[in-house]
C-alpha positions in Angstrom: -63.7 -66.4 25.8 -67.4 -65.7 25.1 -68.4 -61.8 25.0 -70.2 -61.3 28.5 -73.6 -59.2 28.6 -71.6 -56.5 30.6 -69.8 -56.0 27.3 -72.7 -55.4 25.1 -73.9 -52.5 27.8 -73.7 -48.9 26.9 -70.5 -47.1 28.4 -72.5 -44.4 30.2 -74.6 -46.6 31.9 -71.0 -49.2 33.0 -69.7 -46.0 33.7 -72.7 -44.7 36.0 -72.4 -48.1 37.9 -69.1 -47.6 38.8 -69.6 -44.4 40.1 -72.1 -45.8 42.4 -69.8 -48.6 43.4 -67.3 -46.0 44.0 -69.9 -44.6 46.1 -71.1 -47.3 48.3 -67.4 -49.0 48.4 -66.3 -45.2 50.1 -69.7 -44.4 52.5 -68.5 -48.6 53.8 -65.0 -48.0 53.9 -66.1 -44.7 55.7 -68.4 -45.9 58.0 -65.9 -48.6 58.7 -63.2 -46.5 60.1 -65.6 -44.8 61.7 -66.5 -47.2 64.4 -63.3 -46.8 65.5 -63.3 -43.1 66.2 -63.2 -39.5 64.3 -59.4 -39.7 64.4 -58.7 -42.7 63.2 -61.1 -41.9 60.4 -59.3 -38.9 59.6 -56.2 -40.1 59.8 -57.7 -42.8 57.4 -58.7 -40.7 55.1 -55.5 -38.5 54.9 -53.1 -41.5 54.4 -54.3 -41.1 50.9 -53.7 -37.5 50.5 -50.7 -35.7 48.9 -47.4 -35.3 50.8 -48.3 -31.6 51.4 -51.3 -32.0 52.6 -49.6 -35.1 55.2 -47.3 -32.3 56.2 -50.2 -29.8 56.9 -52.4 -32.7 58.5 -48.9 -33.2 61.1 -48.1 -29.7 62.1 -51.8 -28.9 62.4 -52.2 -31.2 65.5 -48.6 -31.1 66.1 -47.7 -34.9 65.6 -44.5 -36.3 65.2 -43.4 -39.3 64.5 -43.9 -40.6 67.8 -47.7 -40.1 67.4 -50.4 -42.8 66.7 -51.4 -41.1 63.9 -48.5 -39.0 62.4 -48.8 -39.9 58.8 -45.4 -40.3 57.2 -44.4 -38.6 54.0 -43.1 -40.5 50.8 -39.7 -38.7 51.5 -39.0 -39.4 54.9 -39.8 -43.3 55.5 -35.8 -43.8 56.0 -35.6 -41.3 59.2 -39.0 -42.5 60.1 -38.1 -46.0 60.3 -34.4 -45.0 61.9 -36.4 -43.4 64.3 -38.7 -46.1 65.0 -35.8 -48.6 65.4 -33.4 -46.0 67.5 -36.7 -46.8 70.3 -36.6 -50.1 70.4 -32.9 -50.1 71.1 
């Protein structure tokens, strides 16, 4: 495959693109979830945040898993999902 003129760019500016891109992909994705409230935003946001910070997030405003916007942590998805199936029961 021929070399394309991306690759004959400087790293610092490549680099300083796709810091921008980062940028404008995150103020979209933002403004995106957004439009559908402040809490769904925030929860949004949080679902990529460290299972400490998930717990924190929970007891904070008290969720549990039968919350819209409990966000489940990596090392309870088998009691959540019991849980979830013990409803529909």
């Amino acid at each position: 495959m021929a070399e394309q003129f991306i690759d004959t760019v400087a790293e610092h500016i490549t680099g300083a693109m796709e810091q921008q891109i980062a940028e404008d992909l995150y103020e979209n994705w933002s403004n995106n979830n957004l439009e559908e409230g402040s809490e769904y935003a925030e929860q949004a946001f949080m679902s990529y945040a460290s299972d400490d910070l998930k717990k924190q997030y929970n007891e904070y405003y008290g969720y549990t898993y039968d919350d819209e916007y409990y966000l489940v942590l990596s090392t309870e998805w088998d009691l959540y999902v019991a849980h979830k199936n013990k409803d529909k029961e």
